[in-house]
C-alpha positions as CSV (number, residue, x, y, z in Angstrom):
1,X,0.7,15.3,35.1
2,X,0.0,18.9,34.3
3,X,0.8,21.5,37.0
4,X,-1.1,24.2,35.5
5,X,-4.4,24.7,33.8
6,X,-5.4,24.4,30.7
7,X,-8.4,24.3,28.4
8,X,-8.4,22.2,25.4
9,X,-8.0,23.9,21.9
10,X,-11.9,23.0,20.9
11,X,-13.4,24.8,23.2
12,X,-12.1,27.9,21.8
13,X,-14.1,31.5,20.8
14,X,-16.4,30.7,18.3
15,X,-17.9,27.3,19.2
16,X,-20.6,25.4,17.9
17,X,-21.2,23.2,21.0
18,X,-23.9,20.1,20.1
19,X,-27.9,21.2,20.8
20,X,-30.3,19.3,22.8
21,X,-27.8,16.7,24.7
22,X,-24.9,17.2,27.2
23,X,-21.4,18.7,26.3
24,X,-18.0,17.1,27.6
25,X,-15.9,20.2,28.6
26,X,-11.8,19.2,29.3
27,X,-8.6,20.0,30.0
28,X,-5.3,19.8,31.9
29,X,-4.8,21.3,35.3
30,X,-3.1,19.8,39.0
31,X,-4.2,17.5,40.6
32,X,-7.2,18.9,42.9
33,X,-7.9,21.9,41.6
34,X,-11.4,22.5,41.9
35,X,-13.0,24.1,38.9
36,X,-16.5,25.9,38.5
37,X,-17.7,26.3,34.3
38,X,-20.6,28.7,33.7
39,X,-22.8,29.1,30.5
40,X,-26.0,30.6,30.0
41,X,-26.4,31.0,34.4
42,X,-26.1,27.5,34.5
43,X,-22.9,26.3,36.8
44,X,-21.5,22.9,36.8
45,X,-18.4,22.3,39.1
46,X,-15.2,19.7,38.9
47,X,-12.3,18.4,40.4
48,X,-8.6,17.6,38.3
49,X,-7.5,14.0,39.2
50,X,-4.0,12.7,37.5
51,X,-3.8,15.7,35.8
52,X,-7.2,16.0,33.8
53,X,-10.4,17.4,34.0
54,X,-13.4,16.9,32.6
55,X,-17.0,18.8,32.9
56,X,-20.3,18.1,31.7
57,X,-22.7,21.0,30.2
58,X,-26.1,20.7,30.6
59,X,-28.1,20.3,27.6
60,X,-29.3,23.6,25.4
61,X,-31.4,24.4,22.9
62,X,-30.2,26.0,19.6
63,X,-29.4,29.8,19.7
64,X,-26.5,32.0,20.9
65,X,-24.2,34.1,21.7
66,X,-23.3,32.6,24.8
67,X,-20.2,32.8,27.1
68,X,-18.7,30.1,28.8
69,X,-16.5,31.0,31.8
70,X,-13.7,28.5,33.6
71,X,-13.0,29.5,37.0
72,X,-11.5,27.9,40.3
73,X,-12.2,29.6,43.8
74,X,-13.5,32.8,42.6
75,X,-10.3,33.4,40.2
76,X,-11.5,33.5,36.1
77,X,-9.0,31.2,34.3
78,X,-11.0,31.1,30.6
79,X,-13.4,32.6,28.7
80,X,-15.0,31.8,25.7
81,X,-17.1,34.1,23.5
82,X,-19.5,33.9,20.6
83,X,-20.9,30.4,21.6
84,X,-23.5,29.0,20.2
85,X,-25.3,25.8,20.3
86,X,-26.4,24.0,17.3
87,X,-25.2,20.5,15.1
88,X,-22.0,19.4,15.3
89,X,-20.2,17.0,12.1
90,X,-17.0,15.4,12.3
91,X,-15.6,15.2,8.6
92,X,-13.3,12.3,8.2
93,X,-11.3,10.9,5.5
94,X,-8.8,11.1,3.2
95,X,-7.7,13.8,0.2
96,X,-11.1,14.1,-1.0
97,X,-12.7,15.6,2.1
98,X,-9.3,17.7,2.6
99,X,-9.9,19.1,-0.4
100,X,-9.9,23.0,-0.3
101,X,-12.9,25.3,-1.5
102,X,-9.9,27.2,-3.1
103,X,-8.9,24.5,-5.4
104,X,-12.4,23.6,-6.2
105,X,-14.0,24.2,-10.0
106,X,-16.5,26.9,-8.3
107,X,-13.6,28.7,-5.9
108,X,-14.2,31.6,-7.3
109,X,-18.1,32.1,-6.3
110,X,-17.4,30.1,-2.9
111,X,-15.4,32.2,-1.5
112,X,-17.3,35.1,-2.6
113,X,-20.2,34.4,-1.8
114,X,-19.4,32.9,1.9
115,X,-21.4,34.8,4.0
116,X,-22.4,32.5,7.2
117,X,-21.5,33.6,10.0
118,X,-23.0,30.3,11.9
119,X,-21.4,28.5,9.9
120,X,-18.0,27.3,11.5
121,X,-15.2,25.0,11.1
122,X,-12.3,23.4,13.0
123,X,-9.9,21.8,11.7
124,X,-7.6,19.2,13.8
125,X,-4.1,19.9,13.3
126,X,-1.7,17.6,11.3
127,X,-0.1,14.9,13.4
128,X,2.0,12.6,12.0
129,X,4.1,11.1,15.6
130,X,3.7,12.2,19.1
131,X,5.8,10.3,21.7
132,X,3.7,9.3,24.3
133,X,5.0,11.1,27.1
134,X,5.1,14.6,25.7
135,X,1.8,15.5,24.3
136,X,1.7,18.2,21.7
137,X,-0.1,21.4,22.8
138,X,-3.2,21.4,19.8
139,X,-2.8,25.1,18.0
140,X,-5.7,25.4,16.3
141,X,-9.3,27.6,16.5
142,X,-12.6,28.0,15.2
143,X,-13.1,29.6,11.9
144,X,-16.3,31.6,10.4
145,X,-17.5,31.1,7.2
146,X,-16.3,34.4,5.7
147,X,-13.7,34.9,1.9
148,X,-11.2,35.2,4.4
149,X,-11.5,31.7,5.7
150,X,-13.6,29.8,3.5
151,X,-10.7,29.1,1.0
152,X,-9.2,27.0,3.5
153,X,-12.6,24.6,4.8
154,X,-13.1,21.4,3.4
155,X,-15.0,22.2,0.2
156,X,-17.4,18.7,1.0
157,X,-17.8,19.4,4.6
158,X,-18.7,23.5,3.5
159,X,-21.1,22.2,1.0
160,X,-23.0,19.9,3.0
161,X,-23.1,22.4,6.1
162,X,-24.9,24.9,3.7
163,X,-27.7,22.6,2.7
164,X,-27.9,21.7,6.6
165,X,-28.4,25.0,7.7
166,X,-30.5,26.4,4.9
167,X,-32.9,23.3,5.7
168,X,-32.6,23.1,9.7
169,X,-31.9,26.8,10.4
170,X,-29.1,26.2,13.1
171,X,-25.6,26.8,13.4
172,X,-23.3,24.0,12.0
173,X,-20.2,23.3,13.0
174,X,-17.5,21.3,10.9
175,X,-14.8,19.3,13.0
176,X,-12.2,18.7,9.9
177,X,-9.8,15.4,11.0
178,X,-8.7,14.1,7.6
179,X,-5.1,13.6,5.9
180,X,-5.0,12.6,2.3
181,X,-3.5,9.5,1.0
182,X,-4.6,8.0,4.1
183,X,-5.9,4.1,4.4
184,X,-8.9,3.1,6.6
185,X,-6.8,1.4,8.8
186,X,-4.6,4.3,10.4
187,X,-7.8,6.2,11.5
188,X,-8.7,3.1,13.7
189,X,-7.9,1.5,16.7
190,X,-5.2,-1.7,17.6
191,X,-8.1,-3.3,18.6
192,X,-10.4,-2.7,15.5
193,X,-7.9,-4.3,13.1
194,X,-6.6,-7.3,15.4
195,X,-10.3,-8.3,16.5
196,X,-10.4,-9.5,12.5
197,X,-8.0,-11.7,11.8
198,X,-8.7,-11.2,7.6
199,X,-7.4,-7.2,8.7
200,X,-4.0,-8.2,9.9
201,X,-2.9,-7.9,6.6
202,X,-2.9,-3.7,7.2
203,X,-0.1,-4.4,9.7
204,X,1.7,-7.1,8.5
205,X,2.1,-4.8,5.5
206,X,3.2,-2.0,7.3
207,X,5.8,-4.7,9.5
208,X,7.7,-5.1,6.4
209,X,7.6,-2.0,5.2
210,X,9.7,-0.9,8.0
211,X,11.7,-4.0,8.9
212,X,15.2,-3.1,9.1
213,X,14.7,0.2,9.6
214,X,17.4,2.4,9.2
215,X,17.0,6.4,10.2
216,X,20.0,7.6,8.7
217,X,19.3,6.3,5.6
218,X,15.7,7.6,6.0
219,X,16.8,10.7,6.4
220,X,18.4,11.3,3.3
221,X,15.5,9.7,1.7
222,X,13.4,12.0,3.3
223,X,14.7,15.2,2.4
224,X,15.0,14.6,-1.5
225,X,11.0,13.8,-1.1
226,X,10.9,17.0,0.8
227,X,12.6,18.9,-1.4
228,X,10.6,17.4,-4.6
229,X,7.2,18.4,-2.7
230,X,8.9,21.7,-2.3
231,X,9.3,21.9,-6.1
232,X,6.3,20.8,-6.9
233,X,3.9,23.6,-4.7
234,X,6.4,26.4,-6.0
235,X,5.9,25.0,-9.6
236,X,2.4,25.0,-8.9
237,X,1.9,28.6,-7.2
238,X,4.0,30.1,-10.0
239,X,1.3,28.9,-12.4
240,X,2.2,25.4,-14.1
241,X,-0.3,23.4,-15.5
242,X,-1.3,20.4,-14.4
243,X,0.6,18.8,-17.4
244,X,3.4,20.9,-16.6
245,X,3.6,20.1,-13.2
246,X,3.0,16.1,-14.0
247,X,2.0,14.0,-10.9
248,X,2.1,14.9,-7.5
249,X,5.4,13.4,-5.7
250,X,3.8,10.3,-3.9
251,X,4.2,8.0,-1.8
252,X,6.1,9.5,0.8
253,X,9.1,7.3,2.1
254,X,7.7,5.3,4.8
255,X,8.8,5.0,8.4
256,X,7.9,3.5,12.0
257,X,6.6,7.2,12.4
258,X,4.9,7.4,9.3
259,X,1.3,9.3,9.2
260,X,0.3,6.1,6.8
261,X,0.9,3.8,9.7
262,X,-1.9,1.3,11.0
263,X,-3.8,3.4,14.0
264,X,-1.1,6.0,13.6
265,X,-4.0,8.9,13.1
266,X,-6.3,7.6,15.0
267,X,-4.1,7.9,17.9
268,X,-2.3,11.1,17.6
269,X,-5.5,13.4,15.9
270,X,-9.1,11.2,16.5
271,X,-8.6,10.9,19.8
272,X,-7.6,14.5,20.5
273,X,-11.0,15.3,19.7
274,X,-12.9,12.5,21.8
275,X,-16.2,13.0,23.5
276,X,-16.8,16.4,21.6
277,X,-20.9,16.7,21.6
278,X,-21.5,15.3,17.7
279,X,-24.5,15.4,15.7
280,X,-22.8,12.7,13.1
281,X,-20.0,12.0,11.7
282,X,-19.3,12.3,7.2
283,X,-16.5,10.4,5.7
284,X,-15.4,10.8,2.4
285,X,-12.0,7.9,1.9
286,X,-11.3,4.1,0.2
287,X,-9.2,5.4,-2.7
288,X,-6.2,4.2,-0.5
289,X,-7.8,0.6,-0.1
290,X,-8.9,0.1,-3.5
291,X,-5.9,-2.4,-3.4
292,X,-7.3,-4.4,-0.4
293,X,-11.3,-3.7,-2.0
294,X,-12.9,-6.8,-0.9
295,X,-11.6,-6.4,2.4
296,X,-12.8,-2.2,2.9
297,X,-16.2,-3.9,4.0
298,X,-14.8,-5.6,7.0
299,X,-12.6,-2.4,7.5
300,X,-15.5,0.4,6.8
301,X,-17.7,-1.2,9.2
302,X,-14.8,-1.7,12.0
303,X,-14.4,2.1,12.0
304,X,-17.6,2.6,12.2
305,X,-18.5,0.6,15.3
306,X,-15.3,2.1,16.8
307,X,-15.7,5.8,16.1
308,X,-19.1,5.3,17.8
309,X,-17.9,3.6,20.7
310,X,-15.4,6.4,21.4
311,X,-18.4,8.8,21.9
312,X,-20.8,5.7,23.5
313,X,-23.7,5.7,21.1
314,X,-24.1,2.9,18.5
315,X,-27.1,5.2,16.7
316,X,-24.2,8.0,15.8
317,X,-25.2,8.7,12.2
318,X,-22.4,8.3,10.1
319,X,-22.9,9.6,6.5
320,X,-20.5,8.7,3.6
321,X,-19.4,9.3,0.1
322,X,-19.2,6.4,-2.5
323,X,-15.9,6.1,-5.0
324,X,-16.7,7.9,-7.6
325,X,-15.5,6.9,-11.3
326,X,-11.7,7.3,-11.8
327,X,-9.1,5.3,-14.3
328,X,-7.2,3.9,-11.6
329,X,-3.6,2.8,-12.6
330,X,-4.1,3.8,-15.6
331,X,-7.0,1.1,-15.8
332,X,-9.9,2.1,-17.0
333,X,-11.4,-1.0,-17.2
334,X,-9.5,-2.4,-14.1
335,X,-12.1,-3.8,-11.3
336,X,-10.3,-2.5,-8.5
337,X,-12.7,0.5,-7.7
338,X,-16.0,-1.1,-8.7
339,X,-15.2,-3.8,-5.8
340,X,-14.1,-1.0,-3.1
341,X,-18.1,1.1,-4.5
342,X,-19.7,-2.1,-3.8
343,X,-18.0,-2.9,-0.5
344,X,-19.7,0.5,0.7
345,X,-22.6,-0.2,-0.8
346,X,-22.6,-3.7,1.6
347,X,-21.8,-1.3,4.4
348,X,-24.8,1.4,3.6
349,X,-27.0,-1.8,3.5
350,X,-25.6,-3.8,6.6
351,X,-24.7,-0.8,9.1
352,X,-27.7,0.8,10.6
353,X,-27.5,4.8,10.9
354,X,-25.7,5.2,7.7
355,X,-26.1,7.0,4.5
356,X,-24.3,7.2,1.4
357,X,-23.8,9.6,-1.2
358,X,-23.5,8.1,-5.0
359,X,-21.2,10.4,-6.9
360,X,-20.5,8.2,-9.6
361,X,-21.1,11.0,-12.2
362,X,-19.0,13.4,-10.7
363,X,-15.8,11.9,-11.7
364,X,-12.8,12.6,-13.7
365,X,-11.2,10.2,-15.4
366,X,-7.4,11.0,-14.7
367,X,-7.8,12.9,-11.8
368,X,-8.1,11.1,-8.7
369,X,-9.7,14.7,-7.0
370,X,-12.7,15.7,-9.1
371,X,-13.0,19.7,-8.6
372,X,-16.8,19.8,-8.6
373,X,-17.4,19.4,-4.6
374,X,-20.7,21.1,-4.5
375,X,-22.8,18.3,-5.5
376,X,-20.5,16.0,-3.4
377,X,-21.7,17.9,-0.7
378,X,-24.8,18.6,-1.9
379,X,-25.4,15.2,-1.9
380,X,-23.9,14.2,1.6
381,X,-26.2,16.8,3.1
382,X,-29.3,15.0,1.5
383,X,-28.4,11.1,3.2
384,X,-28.6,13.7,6.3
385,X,-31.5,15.8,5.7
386,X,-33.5,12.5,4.7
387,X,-32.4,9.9,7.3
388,X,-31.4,12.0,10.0
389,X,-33.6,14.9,10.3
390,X,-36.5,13.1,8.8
391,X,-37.3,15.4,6.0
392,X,-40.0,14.0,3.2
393,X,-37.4,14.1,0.3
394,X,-35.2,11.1,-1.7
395,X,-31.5,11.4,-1.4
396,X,-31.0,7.9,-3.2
397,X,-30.4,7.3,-7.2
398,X,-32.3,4.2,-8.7
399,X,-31.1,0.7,-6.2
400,X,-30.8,-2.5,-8.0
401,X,-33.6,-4.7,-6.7
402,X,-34.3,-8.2,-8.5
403,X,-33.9,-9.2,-12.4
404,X,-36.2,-11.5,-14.3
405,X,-35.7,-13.0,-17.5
406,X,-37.7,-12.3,-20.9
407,X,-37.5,-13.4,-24.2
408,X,-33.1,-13.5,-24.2
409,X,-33.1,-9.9,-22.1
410,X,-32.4,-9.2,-18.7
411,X,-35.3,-6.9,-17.5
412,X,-33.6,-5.2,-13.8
413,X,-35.7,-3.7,-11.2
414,X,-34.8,-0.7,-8.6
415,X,-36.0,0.6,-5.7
416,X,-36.1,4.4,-5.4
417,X,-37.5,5.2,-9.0
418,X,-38.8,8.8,-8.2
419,X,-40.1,10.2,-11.2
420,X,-39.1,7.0,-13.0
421,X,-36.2,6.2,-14.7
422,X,-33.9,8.3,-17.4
423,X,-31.1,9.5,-18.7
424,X,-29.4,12.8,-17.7
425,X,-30.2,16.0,-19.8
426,X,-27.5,15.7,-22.7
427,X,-27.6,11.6,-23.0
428,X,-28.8,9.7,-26.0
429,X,-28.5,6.4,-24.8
430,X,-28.0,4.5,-21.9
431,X,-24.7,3.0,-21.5
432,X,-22.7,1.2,-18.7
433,X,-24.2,-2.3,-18.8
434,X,-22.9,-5.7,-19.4
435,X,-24.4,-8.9,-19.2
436,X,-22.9,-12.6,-19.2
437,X,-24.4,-16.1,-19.3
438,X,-24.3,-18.6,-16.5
439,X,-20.6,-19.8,-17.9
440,X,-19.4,-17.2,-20.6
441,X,-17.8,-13.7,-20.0
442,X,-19.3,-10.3,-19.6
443,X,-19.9,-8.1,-23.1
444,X,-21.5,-4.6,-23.1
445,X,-24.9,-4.7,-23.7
446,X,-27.7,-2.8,-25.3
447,X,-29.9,-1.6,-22.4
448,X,-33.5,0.3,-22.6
449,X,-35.7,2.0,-19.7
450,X,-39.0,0.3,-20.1
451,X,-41.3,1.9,-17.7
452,X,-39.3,1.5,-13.9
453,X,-37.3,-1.4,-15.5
454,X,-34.3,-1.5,-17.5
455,X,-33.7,-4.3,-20.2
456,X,-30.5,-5.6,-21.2
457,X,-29.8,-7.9,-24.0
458,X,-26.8,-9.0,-26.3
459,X,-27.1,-10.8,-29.7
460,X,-24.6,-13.2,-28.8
461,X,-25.3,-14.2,-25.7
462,X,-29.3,-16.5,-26.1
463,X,-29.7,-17.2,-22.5
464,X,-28.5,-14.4,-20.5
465,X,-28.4,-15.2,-16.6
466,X,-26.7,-12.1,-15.1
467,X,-25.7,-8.4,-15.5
468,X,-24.0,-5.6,-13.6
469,X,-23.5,-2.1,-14.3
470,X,-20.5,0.7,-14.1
471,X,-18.4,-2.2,-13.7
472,X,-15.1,-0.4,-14.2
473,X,-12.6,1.8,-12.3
474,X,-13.9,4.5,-15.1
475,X,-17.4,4.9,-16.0
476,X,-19.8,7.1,-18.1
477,X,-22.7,4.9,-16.8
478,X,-25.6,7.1,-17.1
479,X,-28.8,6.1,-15.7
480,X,-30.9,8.5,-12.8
481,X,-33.9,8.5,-11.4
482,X,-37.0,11.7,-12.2
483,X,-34.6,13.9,-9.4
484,X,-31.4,13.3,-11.3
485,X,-29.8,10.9,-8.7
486,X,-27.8,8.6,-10.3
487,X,-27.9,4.7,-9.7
488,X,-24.6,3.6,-7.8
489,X,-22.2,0.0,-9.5
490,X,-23.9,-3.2,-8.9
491,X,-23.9,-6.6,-10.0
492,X,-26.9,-9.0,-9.7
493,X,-25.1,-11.9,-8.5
494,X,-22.9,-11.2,-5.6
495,X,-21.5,-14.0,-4.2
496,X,-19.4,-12.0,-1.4
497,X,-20.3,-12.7,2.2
């Protein structure tokens, strides 16, 4: 129990505190202290029991400054300036959503150019272990969109808030809790993964990762990695190329501690940040599963459910970034990634309250970060603007709808056509998809927009029965919609429950 006071990190100068609904405000303090908060002239009063406090702020409109005052019998203990009320985005995920506006292909212009001032983000410190009975004190504040800072946001996160706010017109605030090579699985709970028996795999894997486990060893282990990380950034900061400086040192040794543990994350950063007042949540992760793919449906949609519990509201928008193209193991044509895209395509369609984000264009194809985060972003922030603030606009690419059969060809049909079907400014010819008979194997086909269709046909193959499209871990699949929003992978015969 905590013997003095003590007011969590979050709530920290600079705030974006979540508009129109009621704001959890907590801390640390003894037992019985009785503790009066103020914002705006509106008072709300609590008591610490076991050695924790919590507050509730009334609801507020949009707008700012504001202060927000802790007190307890007439004695100020905290105060908390520039506060303003607006929407509130947790950004979750992996490498891609850590990525750093520095390191992005527009840094340059960014960070010159970042001028928001309501446009804030906080990011939730790295936590790999935290023994249970001595709780790490959370160093971390609020950050203003200004070159000073902006080099450090979450280039997709940064992105999306500035489509947000130039739409909406309201402070935005970015709540970054992301670790890159992370899995699925160690930003959920025990109970997600053991409630489906097909997920037990996660921590079975992890079991014998670390059986036998010996820290001496580990040790040793660990500081050559260290050291060859060390290498790598001082390589990298002196100016090597990327050929020069070859692949980044990965995987890390693994350890009963490790940050790649099942529910490891979850634990020691996600919950730190439980009930701040959200808007929604974006994600942008699944490279790590793309080795368990047909099972990142089952584990997307576990995550999902739980995040919302944590905050108790199963309509929490959560907003999401599909694969993009990649050469994966060296495997360009491998399946691995085309599986894990159309596992989040089954959660977009099956989860209510979700949106995703089709990037397949924005690829590289042997670089697992693409640099160009501004239409990630970009389109992140359109999901949002069109199923969460209900603006008139289309944030989805061409959607696979039925096939029928012609004459030998394939003719496909899609939902969201908006200005009909094409091909990017630059293509000659649309490419990406294959077609197979009832029996026989896939081949590349010859494919033509015919009005809001596309037809696919093959000269060898008489009596065509199905097709697919950007069916491989790389793709240069090409076809959009009139807006330029690209159609995501699909196959028309999905057999996956």
């Amino acid at each position: 129990m905590s013997n003095r006071f003590q007011l969590h990190a979050i709530f920290s100068d600079g705030m974006i505190l979540q508009r129109n609904q009621e704001n959890p405000v907590w801390g640390k303090g003894p037992d019985g202290m009785q503790l009066t908060l103020e914002c705006q002239g509106q008072q709300v009063q609590t008591i610490s029991v076991n050695g924790k406090w919590q507050a509730i702020l009334p609801a507020s409109e949009a707008g700012g400054p504001h202060i927000l005052t802790v007190s307890s019998e007439g004695r100020q203990l905290a105060t908390v300036h520039d506060v303003y009320f607006g929407d509130v985005w947790l950004a979750g995920g992996q490498s891609n959503m850590e990525w750093k506006v520095r390191d992005t292909s527009h840094a340059q212009a960014d960070i010159a150019e970042a001028n928001f001032p309501l446009i804030r983000h906080f990011e939730v410190p790295r936590l790999e272990w935290e023994n249970p009975s001595e709780v790490t004190f959370m160093n971390a504040t609020w950050k203003k969109a200004a070159p000073e800072n902006v080099p450090d946001f979450s280039a997709v996160a940064y992105h999306f808030a500035q489509h947000i706010q130039a739409s909406e017109g309201v402070p935005i605030g970015i709540i970054g809790c992301y670790w890159g090579g992370t899995s699925a699985s160690s930003w959920v709970s025990e109970a997600t993964i053991s409630q489906q028996p097909e997920l037990q795999v996660y921590v079975d894997s992890f079991q014998e990762q670390v059986k036998d486990f010996d820290w001496d060893a580990f040790a040793i282990i660990r500081q050559a990695y260290d050291q060859s990380t060390a290498d790598y950034e001082s390589r990298k900061a002196a100016g090597a190329s990327d050929e020069e400086l070859g692949g980044y040192p990965w995987p890390p040794p693994m350890s009963p501690h490790s940050f790649m543990r099942p529910s490891g994350l979850y634990e020691t950063m996600l919950l730190k940040v439980v009930p701040y007042g959200l808007k929604g949540f974006i994600f942008y992760q699944g490279e790590s599963d793309a080795g368990r793919a047909e099972l990142y449906d089952k584990l997307l949609t576990g995550l999902i459910h739980n995040w919302r519990s944590l905050w108790h509201n199963d309509h929490l928008p959560f907003h999401f970034v599909q694969l993009t193209s990649y050469c994966s193991d060296g495997n360009p044509d491998g399946e691995s990634w085309p599986l894990l895209r159309e596992s989040q395509a089954i959660v977009n369609e099956r989860v209510t309250h979700t949106g995703m984000a089709v990037t397949l264009d924005c690829g590289e194809r042997d670089d697992i970060h693409p640099r160009d985060k501004r239409t990630v972003g970009y389109r992140l922030a359109l999901t949002a603007l069109e199923h969460v603030y209900g603006r008139e606009l289309t944030s989805s690419g061409p959607v696979y709808r039925e096939l029928h059969i012609e004459d030998g060809r394939i003719v496909l049909h899609f939902d969201h056509t908006d200005g009909g079907l094409e091909l990017p400014a630059g293509s000659e010819q649309l490419i990406g998809f294959q077609i197979a008979a009832e029996e026989g194997p896939f081949l590349t086909a010859e494919a033509s927009i015919v009005g809001n269709t596309v037809e696919v046909w093959h000269p060898e193959i008489t009596k065509p029965a199905k097709a697919r499209y950007a069916w491989t871990n790389y793709t240069e699949a090409n076809l959009v919609n009139g807006l330029g929003l690209p159609a995501g992978t699909f196959r028309t015969h999905v057999t996956r429950e």
